[in-house]
Every structure is written in structure tokens, then in C-alpha cells.
PDB file as gemmi writes it, atoms N, CA and C in Angstrom:
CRYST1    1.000    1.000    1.000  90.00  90.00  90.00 P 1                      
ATOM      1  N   UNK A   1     -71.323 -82.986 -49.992  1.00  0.00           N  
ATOM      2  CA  UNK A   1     -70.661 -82.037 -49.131  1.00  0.00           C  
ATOM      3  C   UNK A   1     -71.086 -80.630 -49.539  1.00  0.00           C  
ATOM      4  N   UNK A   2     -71.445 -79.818 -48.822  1.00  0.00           N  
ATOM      5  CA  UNK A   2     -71.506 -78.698 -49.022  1.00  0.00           C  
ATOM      6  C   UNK A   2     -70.453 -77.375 -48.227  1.00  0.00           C  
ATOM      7  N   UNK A   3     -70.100 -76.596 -49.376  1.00  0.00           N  
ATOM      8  CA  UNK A   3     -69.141 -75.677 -48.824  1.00  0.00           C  
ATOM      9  C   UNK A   3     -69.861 -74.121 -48.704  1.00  0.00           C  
ATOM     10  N   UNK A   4     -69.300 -73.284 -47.962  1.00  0.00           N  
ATOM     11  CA  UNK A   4     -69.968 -72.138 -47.701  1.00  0.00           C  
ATOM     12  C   UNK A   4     -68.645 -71.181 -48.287  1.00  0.00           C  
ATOM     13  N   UNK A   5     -68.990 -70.040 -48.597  1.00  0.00           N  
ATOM     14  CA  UNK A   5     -67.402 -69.298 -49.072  1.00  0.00           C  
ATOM     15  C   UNK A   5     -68.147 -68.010 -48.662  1.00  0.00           C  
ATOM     16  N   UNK A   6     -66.925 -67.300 -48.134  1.00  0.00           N  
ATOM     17  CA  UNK A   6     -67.025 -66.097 -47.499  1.00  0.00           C  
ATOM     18  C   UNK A   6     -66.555 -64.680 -48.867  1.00  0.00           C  
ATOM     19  N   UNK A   7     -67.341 -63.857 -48.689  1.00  0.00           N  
ATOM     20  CA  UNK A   7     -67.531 -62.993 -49.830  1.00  0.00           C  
ATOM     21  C   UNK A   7     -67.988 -61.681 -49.221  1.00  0.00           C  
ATOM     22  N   UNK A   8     -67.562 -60.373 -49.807  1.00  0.00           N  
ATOM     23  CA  UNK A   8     -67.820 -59.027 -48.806  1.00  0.00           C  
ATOM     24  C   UNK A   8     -68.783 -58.714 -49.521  1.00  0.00           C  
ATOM     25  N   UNK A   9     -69.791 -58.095 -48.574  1.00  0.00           N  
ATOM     26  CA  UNK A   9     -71.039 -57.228 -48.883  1.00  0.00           C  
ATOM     27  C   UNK A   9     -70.576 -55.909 -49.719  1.00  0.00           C  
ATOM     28  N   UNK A  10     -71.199 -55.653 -50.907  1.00  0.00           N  
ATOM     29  CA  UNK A  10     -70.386 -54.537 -51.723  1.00  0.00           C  
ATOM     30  C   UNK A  10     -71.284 -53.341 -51.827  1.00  0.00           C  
ATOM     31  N   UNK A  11     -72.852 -53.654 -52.100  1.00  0.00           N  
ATOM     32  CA  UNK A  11     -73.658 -52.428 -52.325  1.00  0.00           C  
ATOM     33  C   UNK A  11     -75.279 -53.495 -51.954  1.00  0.00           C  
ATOM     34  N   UNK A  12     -75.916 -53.131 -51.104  1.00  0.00           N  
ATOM     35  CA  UNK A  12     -77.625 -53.640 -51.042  1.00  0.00           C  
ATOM     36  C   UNK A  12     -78.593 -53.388 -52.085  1.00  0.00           C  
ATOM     37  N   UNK A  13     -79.182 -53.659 -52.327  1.00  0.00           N  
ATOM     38  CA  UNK A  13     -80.342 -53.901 -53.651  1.00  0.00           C  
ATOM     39  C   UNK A  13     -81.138 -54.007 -53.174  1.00  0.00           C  
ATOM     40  N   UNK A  14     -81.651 -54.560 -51.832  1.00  0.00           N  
ATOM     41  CA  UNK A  14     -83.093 -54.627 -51.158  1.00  0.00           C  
ATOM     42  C   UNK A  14     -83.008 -55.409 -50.467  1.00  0.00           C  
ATOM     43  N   UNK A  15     -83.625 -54.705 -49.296  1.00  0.00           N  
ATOM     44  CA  UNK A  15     -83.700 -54.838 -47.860  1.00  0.00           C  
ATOM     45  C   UNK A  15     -84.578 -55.088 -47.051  1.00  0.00           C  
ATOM     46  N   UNK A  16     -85.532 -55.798 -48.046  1.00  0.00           N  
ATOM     47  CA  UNK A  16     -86.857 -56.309 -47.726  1.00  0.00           C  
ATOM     48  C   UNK A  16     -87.029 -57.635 -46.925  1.00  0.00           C  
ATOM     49  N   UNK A  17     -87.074 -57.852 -45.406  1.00  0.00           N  
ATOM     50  CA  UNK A  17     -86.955 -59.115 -44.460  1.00  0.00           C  
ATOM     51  C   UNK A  17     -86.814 -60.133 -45.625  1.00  0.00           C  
ATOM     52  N   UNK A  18     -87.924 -60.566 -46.690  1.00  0.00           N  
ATOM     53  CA  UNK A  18     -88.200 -61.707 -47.401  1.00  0.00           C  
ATOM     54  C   UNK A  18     -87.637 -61.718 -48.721  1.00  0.00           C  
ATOM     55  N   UNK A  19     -87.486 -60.438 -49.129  1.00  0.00           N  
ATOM     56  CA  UNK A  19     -86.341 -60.524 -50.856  1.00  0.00           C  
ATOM     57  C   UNK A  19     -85.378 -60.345 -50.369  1.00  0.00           C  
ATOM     58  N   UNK A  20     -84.533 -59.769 -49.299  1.00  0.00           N  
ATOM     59  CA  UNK A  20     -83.251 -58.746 -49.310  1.00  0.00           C  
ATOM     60  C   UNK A  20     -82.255 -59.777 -50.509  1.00  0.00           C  
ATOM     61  N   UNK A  21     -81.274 -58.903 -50.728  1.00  0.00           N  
ATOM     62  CA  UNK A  21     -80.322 -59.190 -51.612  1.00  0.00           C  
ATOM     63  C   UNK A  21     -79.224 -57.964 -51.885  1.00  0.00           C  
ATOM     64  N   UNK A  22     -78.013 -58.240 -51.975  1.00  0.00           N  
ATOM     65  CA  UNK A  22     -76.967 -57.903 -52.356  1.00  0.00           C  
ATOM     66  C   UNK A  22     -76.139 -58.263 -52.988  1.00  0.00           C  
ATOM     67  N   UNK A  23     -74.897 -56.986 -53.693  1.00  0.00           N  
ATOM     68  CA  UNK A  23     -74.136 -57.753 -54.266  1.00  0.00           C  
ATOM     69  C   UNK A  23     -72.991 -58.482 -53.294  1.00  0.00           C  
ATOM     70  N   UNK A  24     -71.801 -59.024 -53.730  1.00  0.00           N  
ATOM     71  CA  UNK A  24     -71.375 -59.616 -52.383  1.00  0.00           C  
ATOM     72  C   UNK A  24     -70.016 -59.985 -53.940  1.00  0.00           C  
ATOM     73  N   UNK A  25     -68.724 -59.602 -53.324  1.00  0.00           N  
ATOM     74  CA  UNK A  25     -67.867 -59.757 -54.101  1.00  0.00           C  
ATOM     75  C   UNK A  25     -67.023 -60.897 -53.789  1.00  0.00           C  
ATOM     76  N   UNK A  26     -66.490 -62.188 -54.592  1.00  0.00           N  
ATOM     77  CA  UNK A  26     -65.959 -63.143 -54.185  1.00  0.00           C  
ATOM     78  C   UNK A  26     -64.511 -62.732 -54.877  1.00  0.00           C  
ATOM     79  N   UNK A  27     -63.390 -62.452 -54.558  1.00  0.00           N  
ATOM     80  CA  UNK A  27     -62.064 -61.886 -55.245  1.00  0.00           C  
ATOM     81  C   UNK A  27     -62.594 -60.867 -56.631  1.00  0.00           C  
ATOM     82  N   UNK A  28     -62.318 -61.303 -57.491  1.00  0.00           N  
ATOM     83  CA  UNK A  28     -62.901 -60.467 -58.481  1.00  0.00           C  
ATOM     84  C   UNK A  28     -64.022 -60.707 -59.079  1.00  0.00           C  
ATOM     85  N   UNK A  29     -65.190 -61.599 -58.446  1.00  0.00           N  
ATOM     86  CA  UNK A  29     -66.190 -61.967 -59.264  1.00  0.00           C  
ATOM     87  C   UNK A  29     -67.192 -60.960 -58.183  1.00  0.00           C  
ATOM     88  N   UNK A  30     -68.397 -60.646 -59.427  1.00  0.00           N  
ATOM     89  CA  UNK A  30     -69.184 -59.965 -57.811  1.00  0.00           C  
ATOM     90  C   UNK A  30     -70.794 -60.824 -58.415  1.00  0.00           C  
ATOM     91  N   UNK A  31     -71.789 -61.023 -57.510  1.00  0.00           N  
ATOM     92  CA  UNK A  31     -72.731 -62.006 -57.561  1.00  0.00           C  
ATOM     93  C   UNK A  31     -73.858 -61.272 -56.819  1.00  0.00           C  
ATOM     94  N   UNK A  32     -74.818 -61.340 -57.074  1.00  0.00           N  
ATOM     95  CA  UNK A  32     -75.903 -61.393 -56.554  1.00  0.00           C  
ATOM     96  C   UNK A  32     -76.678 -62.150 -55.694  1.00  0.00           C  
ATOM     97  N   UNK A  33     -76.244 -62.121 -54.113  1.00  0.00           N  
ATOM     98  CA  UNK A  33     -77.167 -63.092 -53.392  1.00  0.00           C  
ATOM     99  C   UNK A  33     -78.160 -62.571 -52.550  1.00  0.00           C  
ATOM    100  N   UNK A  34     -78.971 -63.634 -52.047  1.00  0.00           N  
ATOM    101  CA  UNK A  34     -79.927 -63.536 -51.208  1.00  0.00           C  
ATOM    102  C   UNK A  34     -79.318 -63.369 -49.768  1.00  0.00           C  
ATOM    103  N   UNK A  35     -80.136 -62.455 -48.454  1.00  0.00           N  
ATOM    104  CA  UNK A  35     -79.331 -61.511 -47.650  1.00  0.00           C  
ATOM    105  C   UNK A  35     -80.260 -61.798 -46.606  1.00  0.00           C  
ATOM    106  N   UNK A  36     -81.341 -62.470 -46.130  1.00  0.00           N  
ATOM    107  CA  UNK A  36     -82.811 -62.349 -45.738  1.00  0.00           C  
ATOM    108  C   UNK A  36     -81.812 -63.386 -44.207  1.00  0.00           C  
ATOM    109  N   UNK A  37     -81.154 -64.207 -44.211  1.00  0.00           N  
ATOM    110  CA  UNK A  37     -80.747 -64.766 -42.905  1.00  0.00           C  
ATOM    111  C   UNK A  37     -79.495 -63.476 -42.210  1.00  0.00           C  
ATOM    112  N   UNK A  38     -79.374 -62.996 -42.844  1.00  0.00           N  
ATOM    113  CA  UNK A  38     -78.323 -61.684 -42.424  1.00  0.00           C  
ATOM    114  C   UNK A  38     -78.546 -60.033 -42.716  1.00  0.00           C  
ATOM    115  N   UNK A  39     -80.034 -60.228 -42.587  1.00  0.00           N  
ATOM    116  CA  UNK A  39     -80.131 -58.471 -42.845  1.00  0.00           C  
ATOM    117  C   UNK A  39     -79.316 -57.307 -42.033  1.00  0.00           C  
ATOM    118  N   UNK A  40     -78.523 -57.831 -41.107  1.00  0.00           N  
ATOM    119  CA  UNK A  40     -77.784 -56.908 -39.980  1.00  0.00           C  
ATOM    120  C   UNK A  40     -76.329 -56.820 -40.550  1.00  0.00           C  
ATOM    121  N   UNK A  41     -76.196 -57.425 -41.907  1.00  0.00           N  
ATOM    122  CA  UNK A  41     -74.715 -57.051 -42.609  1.00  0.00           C  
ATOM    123  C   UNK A  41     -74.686 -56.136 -42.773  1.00  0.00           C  
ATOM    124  N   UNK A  42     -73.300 -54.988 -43.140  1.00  0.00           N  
ATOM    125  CA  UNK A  42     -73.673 -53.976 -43.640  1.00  0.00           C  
ATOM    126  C   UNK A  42     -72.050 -53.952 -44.811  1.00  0.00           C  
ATOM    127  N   UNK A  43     -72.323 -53.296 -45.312  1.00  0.00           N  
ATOM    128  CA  UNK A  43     -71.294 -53.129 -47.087  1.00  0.00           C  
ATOM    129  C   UNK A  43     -70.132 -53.037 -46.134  1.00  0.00           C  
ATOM    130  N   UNK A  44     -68.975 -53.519 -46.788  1.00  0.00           N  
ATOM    131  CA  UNK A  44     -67.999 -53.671 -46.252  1.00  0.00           C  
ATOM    132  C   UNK A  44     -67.212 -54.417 -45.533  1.00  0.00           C  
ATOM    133  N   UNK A  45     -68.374 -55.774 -45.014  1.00  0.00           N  
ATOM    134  CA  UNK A  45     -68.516 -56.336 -44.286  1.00  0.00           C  
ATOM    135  C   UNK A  45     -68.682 -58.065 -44.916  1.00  0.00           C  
ATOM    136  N   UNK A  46     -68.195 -59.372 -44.284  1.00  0.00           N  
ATOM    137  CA  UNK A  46     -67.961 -60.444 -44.796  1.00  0.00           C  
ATOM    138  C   UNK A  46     -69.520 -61.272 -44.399  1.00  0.00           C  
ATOM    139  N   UNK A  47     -69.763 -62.219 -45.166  1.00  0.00           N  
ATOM    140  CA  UNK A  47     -71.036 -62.928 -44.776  1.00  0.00           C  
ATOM    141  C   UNK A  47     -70.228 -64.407 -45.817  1.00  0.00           C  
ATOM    142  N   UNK A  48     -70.933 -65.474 -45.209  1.00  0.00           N  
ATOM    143  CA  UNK A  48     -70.810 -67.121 -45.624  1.00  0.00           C  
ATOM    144  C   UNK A  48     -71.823 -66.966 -46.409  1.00  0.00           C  
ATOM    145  N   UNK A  49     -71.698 -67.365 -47.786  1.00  0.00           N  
ATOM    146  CA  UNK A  49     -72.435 -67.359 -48.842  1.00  0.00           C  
ATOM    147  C   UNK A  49     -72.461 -69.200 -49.054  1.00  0.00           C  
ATOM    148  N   UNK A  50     -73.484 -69.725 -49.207  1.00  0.00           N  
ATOM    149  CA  UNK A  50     -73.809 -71.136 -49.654  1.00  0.00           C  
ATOM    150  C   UNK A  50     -74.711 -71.091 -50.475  1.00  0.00           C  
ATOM    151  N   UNK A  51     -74.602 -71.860 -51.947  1.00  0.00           N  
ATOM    152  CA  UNK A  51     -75.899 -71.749 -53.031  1.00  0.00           C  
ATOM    153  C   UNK A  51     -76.450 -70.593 -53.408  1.00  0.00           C  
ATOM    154  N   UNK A  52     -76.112 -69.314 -53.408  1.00  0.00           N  
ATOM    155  CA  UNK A  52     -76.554 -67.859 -53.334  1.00  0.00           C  
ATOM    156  C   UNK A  52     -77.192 -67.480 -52.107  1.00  0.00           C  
ATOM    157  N   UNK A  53     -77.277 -68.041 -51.567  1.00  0.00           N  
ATOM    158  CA  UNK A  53     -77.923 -66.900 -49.846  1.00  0.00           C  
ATOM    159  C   UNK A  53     -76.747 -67.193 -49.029  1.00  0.00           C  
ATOM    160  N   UNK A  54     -76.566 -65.913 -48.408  1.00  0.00           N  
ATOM    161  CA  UNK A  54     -75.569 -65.870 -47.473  1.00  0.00           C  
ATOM    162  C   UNK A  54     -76.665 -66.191 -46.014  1.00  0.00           C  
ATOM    163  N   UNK A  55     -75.706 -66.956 -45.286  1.00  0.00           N  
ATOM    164  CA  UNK A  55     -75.961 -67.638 -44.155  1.00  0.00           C  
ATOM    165  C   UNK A  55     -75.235 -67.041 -43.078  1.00  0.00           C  
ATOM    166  N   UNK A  56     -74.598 -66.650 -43.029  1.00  0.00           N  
ATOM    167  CA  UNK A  56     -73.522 -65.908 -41.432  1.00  0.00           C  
ATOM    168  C   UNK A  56     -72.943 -64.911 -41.875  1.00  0.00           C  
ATOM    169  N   UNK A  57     -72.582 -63.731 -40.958  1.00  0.00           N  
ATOM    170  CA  UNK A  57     -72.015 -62.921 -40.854  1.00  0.00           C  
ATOM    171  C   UNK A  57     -70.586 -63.301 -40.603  1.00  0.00           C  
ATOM    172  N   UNK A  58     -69.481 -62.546 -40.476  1.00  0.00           N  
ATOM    173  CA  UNK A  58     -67.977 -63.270 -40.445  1.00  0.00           C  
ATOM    174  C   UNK A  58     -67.026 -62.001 -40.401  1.00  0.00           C  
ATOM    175  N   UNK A  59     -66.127 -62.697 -39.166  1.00  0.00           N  
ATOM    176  CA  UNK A  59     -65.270 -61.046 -39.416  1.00  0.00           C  
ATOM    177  C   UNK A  59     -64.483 -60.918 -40.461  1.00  0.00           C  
ATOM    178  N   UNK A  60     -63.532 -60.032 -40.631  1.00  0.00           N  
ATOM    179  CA  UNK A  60     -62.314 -59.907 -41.842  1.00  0.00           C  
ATOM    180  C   UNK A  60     -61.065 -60.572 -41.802  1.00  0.00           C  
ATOM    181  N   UNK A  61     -60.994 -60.723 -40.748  1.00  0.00           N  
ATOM    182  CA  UNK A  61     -59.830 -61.652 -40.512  1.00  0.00           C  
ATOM    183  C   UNK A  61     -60.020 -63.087 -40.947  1.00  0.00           C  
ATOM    184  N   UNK A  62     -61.270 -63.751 -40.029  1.00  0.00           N  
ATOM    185  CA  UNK A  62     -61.635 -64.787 -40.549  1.00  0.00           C  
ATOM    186  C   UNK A  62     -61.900 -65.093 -42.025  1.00  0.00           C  
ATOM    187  N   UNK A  63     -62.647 -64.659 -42.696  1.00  0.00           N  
ATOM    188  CA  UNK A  63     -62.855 -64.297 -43.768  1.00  0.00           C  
ATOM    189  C   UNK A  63     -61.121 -64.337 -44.694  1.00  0.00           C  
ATOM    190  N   UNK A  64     -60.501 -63.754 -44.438  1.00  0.00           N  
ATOM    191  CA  UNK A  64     -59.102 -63.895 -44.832  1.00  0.00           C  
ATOM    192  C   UNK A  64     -58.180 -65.179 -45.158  1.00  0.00           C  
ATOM    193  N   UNK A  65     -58.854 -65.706 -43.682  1.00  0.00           N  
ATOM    194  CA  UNK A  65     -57.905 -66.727 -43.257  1.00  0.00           C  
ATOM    195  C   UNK A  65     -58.605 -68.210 -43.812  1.00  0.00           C  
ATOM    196  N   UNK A  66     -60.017 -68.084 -44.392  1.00  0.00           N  
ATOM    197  CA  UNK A  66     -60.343 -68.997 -44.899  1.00  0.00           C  
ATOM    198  C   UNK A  66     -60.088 -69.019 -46.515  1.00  0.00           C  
ATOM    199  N   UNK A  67     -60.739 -67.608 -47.067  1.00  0.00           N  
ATOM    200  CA  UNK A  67     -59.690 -67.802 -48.427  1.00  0.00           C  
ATOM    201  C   UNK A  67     -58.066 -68.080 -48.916  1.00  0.00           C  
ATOM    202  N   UNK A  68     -57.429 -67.553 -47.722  1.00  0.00           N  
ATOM    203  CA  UNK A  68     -56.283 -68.106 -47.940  1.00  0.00           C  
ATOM    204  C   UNK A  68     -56.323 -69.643 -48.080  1.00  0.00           C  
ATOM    205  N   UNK A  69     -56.724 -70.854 -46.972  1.00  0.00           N  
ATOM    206  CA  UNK A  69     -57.309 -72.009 -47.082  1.00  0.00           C  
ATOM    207  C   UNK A  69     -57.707 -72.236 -48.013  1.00  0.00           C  
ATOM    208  N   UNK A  70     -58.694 -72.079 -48.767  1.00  0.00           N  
ATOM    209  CA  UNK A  70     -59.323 -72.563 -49.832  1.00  0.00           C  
ATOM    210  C   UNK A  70     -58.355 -72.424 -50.917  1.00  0.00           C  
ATOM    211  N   UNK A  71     -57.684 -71.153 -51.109  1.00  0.00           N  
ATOM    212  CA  UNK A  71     -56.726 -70.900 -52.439  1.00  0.00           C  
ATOM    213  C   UNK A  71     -55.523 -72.018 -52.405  1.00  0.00           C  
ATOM    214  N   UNK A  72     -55.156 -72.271 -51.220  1.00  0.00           N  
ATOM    215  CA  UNK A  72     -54.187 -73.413 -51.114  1.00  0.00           C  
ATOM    216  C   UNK A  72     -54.642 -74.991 -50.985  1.00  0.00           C  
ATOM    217  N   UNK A  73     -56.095 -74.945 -50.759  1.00  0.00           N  
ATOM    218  CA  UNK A  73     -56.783 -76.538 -50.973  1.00  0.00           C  
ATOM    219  C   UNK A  73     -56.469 -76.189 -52.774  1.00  0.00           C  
ATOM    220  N   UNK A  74     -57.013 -75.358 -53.468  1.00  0.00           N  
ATOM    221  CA  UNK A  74     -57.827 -75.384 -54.938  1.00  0.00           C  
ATOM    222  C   UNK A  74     -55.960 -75.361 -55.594  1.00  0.00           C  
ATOM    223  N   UNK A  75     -55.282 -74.768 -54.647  1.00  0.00           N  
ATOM    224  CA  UNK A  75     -53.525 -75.036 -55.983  1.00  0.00           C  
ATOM    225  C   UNK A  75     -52.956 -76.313 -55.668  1.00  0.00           C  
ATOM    226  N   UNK A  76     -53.631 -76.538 -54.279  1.00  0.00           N  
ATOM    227  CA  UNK A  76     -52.786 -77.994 -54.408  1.00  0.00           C  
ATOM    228  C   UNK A  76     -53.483 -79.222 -54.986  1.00  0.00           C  
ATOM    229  N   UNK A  77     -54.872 -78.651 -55.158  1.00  0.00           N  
ATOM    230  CA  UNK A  77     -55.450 -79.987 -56.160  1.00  0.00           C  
ATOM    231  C   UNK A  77     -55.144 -80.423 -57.588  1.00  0.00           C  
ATOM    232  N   UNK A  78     -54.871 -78.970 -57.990  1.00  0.00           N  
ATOM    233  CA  UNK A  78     -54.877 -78.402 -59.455  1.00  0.00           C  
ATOM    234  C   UNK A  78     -53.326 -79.203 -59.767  1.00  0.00           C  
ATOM    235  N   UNK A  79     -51.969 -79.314 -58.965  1.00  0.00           N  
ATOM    236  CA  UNK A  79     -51.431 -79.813 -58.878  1.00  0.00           C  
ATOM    237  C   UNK A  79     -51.096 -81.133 -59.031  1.00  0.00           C  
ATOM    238  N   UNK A  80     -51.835 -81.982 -57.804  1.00  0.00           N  
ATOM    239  CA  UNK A  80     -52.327 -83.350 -58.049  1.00  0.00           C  
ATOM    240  C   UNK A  80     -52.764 -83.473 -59.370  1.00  0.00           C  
ATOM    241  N   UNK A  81     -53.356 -82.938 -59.824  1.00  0.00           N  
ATOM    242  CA  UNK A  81     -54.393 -83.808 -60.615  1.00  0.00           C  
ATOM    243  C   UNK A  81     -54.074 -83.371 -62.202  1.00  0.00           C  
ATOM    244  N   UNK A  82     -53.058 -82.657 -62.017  1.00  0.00           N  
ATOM    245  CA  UNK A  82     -52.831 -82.179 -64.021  1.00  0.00           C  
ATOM    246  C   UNK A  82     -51.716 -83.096 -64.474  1.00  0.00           C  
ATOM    247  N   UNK A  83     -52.589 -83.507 -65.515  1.00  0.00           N  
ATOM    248  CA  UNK A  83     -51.604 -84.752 -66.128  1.00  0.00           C  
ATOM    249  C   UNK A  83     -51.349 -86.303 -65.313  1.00  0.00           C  
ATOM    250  N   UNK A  84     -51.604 -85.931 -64.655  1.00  0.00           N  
ATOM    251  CA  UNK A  84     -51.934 -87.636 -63.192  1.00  0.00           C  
ATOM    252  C   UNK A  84     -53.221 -88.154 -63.743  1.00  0.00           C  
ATOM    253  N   UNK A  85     -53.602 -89.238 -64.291  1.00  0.00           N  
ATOM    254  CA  UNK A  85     -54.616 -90.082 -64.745  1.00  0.00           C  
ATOM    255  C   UNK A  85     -54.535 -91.063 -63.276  1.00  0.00           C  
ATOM    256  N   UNK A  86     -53.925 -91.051 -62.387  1.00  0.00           N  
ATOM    257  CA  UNK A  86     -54.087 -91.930 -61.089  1.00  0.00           C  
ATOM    258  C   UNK A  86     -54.846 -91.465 -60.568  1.00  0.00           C  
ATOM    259  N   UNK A  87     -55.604 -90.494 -60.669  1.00  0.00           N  
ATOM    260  CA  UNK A  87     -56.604 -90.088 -59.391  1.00  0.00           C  
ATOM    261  C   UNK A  87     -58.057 -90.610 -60.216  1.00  0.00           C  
ATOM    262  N   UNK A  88     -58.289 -91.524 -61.161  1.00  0.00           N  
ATOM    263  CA  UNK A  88     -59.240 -91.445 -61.842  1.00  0.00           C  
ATOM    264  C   UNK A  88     -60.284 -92.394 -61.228  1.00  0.00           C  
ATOM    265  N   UNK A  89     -61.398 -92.487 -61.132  1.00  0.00           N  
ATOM    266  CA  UNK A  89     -62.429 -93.373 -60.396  1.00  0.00           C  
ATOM    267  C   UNK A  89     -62.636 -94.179 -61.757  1.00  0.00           C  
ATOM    268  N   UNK A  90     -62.592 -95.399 -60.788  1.00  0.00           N  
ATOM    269  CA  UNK A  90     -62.988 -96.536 -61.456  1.00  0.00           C  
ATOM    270  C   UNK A  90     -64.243 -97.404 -61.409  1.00  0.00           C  
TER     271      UNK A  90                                                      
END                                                                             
């Protein structure tokens, strides 16, 4: 399965069709990705990050409304699964 996570464009580094790259802040982590399928982002602005290259542009709302999602998939797993040896593959 692959997941994509939405992350804001923070400052460009290069804007070159075939290197571009930016930083791109995920809550408090900030990362360095590849920018070359979305050179029309601009700072301030949300993009779908998968494997380090961002893949789509994305509004703020959306963008919002999926981290909220994800923060409530990742507490309710964390939940399940602390101290529960039942979820274990056999």
C-alpha cells in the first residue's frame, strides 16, 4: 500500500524542471523533497508528498482535513495495539 501525506511548501531550493526541490513541512518535521511533478506550487501552499517527491498540489482545507484523518487513524492504532499481543501475526 502506498500512502501519500500532504505537507506545506515552506521555502524552494531549486526550480530547475528536472532537480526542483523544496523544503515542505510535515507538522513539525521539515524535509526535503523533490518538486519536478508540481513546479506551479508556490510556499505556502499544500502538495501530496509520496517517497520524497511531491505528486499533487492540494488545497488547505483539504490538506487539513486529511491530517486530521491520519492523526486519528495513527491514535487509534497506537491504542489497539499497546499492550494487546492479539493483533500479532501468526
Amino acid at each position: 500500500m502506498c500512502l501519500g501525506v500532504p505537507g506545506k511548501v515552506v521555502r524552494w531550493i531549486d526550480r530547475d524542471p528536472l532537480f526542483a526541490r523544496a523544503e515542505i513541512e510535515f507538522g513539525a518535521v521539515r524535509r526535503v523533497c523533490h518538486m519536478a511533478c508540481v513546479l506551479e506550487a508556490e510556499v505556502d501552499e499544500y502538495v501530496i508528498v509520496h517517497a520524497g517527491i511531491a505528486i499533487a498540489r492540494i488545497r488547505a482545507d483539504e490538506a487539513q482535513r486529511l491530517l486530521s484523518e491520519l492523526s486519528a487513524i495513527a491514535q487509534d492504532g497506537s491504542d489497539d495495539l499497546a499492550g494487546d499481543d492479539s493483533h500479532e501475526i501468526r
